[in-house]
TORFIVEX-485628 format. One record per atom (N, C-alpha, C, O): x, y, z; residue in one letter. Coordinates in nm, 2 decimals. Layout:
<pts>
X,Y,Z,a
...
</pts>
This chain:
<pts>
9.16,15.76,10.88,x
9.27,15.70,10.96,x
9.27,15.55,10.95,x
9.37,15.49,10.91,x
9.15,15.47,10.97,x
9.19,15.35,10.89,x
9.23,15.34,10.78,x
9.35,15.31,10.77,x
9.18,15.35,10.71,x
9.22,15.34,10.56,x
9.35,15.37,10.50,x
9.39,15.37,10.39,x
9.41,15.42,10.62,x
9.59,15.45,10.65,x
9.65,15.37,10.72,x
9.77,15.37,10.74,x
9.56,15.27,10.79,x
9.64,15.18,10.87,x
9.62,15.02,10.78,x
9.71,14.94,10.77,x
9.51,15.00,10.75,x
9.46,14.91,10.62,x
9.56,14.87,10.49,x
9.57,14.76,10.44,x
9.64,15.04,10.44,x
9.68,15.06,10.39,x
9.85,15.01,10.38,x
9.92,14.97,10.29,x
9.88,15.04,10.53,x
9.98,15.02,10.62,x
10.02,14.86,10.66,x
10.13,14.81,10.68,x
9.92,14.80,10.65,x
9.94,14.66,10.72,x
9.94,14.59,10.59,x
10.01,14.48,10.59,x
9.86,14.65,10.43,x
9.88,14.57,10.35,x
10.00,14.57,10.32,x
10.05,14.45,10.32,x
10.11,14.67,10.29,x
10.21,14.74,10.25,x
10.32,14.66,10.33,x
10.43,14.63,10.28,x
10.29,14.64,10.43,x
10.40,14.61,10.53,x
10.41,14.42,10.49,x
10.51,14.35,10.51,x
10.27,14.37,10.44,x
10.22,14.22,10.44,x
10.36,14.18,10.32,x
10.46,14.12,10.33,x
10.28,14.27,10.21,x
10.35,14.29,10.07,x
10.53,14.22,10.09,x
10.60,14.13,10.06,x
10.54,14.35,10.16,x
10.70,14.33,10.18,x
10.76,14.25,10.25,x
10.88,14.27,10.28,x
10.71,14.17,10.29,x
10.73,14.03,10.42,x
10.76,13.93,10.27,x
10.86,13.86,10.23,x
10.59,13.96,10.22,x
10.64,13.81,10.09,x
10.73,13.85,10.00,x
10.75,13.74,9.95,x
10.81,13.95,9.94,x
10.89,13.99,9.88,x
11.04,13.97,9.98,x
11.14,14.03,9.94,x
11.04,13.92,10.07,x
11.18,13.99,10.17,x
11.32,13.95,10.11,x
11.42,14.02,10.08,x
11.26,13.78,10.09,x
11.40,13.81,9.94,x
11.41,13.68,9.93,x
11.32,13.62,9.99,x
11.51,13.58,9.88,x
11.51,13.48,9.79,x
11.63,13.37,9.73,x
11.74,13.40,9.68,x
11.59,13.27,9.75,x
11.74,13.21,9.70,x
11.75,13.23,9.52,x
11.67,13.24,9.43,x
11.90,13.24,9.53,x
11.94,13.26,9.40,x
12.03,13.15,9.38,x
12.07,13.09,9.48,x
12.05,13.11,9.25,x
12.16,13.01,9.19,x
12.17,13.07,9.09,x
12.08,13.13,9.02,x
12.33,13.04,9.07,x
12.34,13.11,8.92,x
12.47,12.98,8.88,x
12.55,12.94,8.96,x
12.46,12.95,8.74,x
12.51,12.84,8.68,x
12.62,12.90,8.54,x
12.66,13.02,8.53,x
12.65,12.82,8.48,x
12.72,12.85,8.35,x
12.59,12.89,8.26,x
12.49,12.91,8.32,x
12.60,12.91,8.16,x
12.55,13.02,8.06,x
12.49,12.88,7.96,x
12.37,12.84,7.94,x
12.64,12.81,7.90,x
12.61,12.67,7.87,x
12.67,12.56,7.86,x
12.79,12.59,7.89,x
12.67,12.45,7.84,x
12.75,12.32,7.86,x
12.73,12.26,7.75,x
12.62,12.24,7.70,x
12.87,12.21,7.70,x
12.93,12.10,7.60,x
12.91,11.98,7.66,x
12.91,11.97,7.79,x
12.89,11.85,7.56,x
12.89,11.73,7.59,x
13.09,11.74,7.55,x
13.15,11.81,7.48,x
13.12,11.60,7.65,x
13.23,11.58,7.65,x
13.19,11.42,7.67,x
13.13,11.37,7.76,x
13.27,11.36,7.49,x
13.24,11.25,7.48,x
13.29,11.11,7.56,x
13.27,11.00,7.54,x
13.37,11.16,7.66,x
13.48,11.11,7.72,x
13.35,11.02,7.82,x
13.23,11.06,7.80,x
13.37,10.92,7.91,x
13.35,10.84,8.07,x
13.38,11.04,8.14,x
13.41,11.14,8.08,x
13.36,11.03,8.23,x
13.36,11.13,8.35,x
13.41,11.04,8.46,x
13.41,10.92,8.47,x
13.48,11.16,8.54,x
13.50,11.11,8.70,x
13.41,11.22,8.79,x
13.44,11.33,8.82,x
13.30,11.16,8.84,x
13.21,11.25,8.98,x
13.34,11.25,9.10,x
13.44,11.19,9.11,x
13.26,11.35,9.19,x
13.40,11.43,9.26,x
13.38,11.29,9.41,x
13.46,11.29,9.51,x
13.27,11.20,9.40,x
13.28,11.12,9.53,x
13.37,10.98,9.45,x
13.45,10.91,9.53,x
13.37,10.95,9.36,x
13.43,10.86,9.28,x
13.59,10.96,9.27,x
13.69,10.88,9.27,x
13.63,11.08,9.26,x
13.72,11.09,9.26,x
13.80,11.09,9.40,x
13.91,11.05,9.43,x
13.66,11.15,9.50,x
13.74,11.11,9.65,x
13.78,11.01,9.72,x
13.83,11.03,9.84,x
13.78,10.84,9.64,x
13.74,10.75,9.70,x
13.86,10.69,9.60,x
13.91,10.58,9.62,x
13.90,10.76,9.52,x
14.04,10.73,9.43,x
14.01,10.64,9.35,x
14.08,10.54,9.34,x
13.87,10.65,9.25,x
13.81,10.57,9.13,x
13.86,10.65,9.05,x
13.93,10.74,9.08,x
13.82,10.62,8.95,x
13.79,10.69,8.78,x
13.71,10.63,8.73,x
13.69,10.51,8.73,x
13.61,10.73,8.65,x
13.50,10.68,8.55,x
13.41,10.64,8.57,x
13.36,10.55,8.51,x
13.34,10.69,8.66,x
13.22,10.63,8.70,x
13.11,10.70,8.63,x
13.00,10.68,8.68,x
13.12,10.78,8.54,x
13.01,10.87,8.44,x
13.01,10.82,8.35,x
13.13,10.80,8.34,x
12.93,10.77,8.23,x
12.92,10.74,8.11,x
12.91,10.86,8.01,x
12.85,10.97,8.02,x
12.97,10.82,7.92,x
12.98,10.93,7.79,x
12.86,10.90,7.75,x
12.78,10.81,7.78,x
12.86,11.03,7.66,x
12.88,11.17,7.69,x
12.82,11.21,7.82,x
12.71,11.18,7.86,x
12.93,11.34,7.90,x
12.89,11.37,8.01,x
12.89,11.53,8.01,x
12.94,11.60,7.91,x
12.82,11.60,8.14,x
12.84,11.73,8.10,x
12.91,11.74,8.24,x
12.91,11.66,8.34,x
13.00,11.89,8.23,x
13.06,11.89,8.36,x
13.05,12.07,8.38,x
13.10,12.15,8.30,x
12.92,12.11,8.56,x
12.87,12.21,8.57,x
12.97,12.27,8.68,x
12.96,12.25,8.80,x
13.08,12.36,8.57,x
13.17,12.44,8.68,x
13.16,12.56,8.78,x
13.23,12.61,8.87,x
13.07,12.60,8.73,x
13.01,12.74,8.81,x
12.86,12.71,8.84,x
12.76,12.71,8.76,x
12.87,12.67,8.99,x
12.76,12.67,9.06,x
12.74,12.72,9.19,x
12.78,12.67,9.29,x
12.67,12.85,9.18,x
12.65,12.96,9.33,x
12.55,12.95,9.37,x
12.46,12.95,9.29,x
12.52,12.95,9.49,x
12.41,12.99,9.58,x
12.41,13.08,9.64,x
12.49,13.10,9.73,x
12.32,13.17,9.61,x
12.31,13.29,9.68,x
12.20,13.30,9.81,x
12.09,13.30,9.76,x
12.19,13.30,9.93,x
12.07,13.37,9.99,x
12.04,13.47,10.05,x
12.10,13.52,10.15,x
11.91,13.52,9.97,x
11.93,13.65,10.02,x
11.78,13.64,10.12,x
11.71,13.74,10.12,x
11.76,13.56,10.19,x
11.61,13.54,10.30,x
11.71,13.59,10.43,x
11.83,13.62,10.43,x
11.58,13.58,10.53,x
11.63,13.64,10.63,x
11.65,13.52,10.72,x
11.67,13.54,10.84,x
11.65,13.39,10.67,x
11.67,13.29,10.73,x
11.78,13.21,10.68,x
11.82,13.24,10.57,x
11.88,13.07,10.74,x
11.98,13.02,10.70,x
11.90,12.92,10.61,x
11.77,12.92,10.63,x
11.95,12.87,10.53,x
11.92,12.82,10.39,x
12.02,12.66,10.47,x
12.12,12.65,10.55,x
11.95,12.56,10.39,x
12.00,12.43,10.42,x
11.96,12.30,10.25,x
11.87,12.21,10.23,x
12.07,12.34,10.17,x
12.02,12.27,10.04,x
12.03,12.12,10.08,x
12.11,12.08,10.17,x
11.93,12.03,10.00,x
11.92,11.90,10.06,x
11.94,11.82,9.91,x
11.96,11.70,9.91,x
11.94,11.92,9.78,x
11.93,11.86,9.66,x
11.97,11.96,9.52,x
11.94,12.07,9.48,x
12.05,11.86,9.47,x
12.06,11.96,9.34,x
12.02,11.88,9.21,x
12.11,11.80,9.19,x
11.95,11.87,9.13,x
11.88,11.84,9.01,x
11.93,11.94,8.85,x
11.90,12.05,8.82,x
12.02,11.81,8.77,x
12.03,11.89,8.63,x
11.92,11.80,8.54,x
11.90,11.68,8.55,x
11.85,11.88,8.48,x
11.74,11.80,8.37,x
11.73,11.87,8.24,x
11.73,11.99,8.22,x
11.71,11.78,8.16,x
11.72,11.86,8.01,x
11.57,11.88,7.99,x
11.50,11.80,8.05,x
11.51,11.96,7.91,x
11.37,12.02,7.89,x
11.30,11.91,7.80,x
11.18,11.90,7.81,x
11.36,11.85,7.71,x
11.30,11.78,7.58,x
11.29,11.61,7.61,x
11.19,11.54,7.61,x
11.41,11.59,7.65,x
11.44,11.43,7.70,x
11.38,11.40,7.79,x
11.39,11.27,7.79,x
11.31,11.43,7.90,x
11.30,11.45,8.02,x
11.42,11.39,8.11,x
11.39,11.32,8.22,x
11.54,11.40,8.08,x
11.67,11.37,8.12,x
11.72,11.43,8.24,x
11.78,11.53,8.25,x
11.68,11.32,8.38,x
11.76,11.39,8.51,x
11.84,11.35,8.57,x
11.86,11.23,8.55,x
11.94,11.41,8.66,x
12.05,11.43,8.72,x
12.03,11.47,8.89,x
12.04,11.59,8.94,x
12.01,11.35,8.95,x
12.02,11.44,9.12,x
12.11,11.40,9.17,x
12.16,11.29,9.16,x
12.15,11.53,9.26,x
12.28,11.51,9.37,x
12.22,11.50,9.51,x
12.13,11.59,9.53,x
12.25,11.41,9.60,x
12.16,11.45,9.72,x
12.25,11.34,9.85,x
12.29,11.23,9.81,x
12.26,11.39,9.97,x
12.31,11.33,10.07,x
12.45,11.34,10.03,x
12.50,11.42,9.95,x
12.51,11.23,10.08,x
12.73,11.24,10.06,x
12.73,11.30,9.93,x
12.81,11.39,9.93,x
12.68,11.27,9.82,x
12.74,11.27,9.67,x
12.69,11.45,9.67,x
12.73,11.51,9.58,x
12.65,11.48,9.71,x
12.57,11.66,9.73,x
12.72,11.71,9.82,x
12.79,11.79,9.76,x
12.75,11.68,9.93,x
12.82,11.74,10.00,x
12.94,11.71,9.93,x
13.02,11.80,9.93,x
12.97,11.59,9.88,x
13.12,11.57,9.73,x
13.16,11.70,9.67,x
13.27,11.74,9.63,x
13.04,11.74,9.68,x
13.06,11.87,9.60,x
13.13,11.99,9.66,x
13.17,12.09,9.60,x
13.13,11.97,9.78,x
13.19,12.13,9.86,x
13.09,12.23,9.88,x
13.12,12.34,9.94,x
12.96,12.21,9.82,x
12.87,12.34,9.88,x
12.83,12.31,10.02,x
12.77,12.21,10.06,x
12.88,12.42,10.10,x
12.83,12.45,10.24,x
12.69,12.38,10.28,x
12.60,12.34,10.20,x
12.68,12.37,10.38,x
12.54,12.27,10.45,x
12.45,12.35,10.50,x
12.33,12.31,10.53,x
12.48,12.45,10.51,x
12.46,12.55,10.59,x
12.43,12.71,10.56,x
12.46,12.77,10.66,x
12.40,12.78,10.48,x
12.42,12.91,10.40,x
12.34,13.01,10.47,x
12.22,13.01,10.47,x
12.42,13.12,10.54,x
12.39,13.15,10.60,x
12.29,13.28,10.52,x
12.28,13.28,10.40,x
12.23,13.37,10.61,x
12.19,13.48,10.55,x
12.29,13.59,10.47,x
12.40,13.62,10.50,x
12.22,13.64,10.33,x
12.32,13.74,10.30,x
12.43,13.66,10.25,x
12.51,13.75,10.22,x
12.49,13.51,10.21,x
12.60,13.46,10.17,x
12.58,13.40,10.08,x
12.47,13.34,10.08,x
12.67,13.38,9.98,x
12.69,13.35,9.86,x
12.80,13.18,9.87,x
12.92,13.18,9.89,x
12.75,13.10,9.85,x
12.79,12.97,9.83,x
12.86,12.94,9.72,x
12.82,13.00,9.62,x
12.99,12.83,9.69,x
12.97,12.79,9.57,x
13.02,12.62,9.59,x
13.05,12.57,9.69,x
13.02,12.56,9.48,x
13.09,12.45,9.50,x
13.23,12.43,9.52,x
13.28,12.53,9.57,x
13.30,12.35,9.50,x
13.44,12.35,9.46,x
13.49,12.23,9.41,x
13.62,12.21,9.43,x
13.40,12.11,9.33,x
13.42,11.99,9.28,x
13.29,12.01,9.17,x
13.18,11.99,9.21,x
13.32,12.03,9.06,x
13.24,12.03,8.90,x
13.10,11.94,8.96,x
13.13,11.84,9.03,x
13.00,11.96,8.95,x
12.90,11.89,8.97,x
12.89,11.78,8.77,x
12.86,11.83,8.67,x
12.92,11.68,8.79,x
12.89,11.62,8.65,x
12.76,11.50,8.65,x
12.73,11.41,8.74,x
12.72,11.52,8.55,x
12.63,11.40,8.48,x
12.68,11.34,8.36,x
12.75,11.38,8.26,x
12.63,11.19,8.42,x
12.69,11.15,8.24,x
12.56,11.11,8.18,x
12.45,11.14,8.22,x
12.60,11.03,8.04,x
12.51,10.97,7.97,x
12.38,11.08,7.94,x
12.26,11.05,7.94,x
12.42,11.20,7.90,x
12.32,11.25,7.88,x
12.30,11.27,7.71,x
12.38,11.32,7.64,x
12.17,11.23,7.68,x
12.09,11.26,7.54,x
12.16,11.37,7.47,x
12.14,11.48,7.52,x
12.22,11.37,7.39,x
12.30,11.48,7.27,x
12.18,11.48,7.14,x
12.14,11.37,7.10,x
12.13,11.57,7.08,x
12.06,11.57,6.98,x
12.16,11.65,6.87,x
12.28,11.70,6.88,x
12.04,11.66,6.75,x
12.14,11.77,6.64,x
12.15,11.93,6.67,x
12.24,11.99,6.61,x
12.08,12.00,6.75,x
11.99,12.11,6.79,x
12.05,12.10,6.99,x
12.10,12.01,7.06,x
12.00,12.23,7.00,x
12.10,12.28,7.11,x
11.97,12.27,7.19,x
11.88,12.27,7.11,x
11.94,12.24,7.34,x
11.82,12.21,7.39,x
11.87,12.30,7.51,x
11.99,12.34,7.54,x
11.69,12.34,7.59,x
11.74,12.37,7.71,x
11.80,12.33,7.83,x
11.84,12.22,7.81,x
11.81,12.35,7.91,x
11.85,12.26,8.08,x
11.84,12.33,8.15,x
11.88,12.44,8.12,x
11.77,12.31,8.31,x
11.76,12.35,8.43,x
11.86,12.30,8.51,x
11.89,12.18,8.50,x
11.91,12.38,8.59,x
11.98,12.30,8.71,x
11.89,12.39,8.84,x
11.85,12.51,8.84,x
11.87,12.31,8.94,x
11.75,12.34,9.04,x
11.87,12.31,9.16,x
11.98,12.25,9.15,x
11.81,12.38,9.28,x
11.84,12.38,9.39,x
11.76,12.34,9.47,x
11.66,12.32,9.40,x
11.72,12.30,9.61,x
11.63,12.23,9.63,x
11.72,12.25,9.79,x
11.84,12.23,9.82,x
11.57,12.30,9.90,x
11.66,12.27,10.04,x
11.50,12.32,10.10,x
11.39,12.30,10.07,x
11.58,12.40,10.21,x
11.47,12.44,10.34,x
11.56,12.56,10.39,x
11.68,12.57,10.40,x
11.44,12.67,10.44,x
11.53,12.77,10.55,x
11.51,12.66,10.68,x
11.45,12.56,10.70,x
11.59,12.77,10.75,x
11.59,12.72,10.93,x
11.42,12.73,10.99,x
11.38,12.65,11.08,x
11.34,12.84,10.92,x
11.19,12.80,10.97,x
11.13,12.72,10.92,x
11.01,12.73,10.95,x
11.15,12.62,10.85,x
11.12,12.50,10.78,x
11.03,12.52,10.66,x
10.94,12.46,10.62,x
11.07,12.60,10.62,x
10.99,12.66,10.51,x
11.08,12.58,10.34,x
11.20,12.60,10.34,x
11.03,12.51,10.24,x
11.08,12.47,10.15,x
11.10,12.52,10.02,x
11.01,12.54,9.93,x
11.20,12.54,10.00,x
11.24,12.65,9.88,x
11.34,12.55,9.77,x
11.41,12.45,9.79,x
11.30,12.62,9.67,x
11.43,12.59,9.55,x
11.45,12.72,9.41,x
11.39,12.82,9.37,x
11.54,12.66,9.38,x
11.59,12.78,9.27,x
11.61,12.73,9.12,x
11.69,12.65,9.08,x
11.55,12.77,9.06,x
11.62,12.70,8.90,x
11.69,12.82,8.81,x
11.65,12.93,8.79,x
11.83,12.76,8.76,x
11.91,12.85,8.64,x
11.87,12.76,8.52,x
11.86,12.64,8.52,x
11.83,12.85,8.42,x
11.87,12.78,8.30,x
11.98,12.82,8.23,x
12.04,12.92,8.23,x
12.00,12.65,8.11,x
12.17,12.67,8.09,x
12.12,12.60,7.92,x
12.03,12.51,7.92,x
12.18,12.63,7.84,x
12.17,12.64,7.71,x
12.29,12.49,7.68,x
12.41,12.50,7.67,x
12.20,12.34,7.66,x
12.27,12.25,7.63,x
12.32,12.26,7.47,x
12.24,12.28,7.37,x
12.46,12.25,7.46,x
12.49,12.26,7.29,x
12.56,12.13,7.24,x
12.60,12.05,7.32,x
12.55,12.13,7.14,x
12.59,12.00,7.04,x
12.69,11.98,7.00,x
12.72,11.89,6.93,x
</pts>
């Protein structure tokens, strides 16, 4: 009978750390576009060009949470694997973007202003990239998510 309850409490432990997880899911991959860029807080403020060529521009970005807690992203980070080439979004220029502040349990987020970087390293050869998520649940617990995205030439 212990050894059933032993058994029971590991089992039960197990499935607490598994309960579930932030997801992001991104584009597949990104073209440089040799062009200046317009970022979406430089577009709200009725600039142009505030990105340096070549820039990449990430149109599909979701957040998923599947924890049993509300999710509160504080950061989004794109970085190339080879260059050590980074890109953070964080505070106004993060919320520029239209992802919710707030993600509730069970809900699926997305942006609705291209998250872009400029000036990013172009080689001959197609390199990796992460784009990262970065926040907190409501129990203050700190999480992040990484997609990779296949930079091309």
């Amino acid at each position: 009978m212990k050894s059933i309850l032993v058994l029971l409490a590991t089992l039960g432990a197990s499935l607490n750390v598994q309960a579930g997880s932030i997801v992001l899911e991104t584009n597949n991959h990104l073209y440089p576009i040799p062009a200046r860029g317009t970022s979406c807080t430089a577009m709200n403020a009725g600039r142009e060009h505030d990105l340096s060529a070549p820039h990449v521009s990430i149109s599909e970005l979701y957040v998923t949470n599947n924890t049993d807690q509300n999710f509160y992203p504080t950061r989004l980070t794109f970085r190339t694997g080879d260059t050590g080439y980074t890109c953070t979004y964080t505070g106004q220029v993060l919320r520029d973007l239209g992802l919710d502040e707030n993600i509730l349990p069970g809900q699926r987020a997305q942006t609705f202003c291209n998250m872009k970087c400029g000036a990013v390293p172009f080689g001959q050869m197609a390199k990796d990239g992460y784009l990262t998520v970065y926040g907190h649940t409501s129990d203050g617990q700190v999480v992040s998510a990484t997609a990779e995205i296949q930079v091309m030439n």
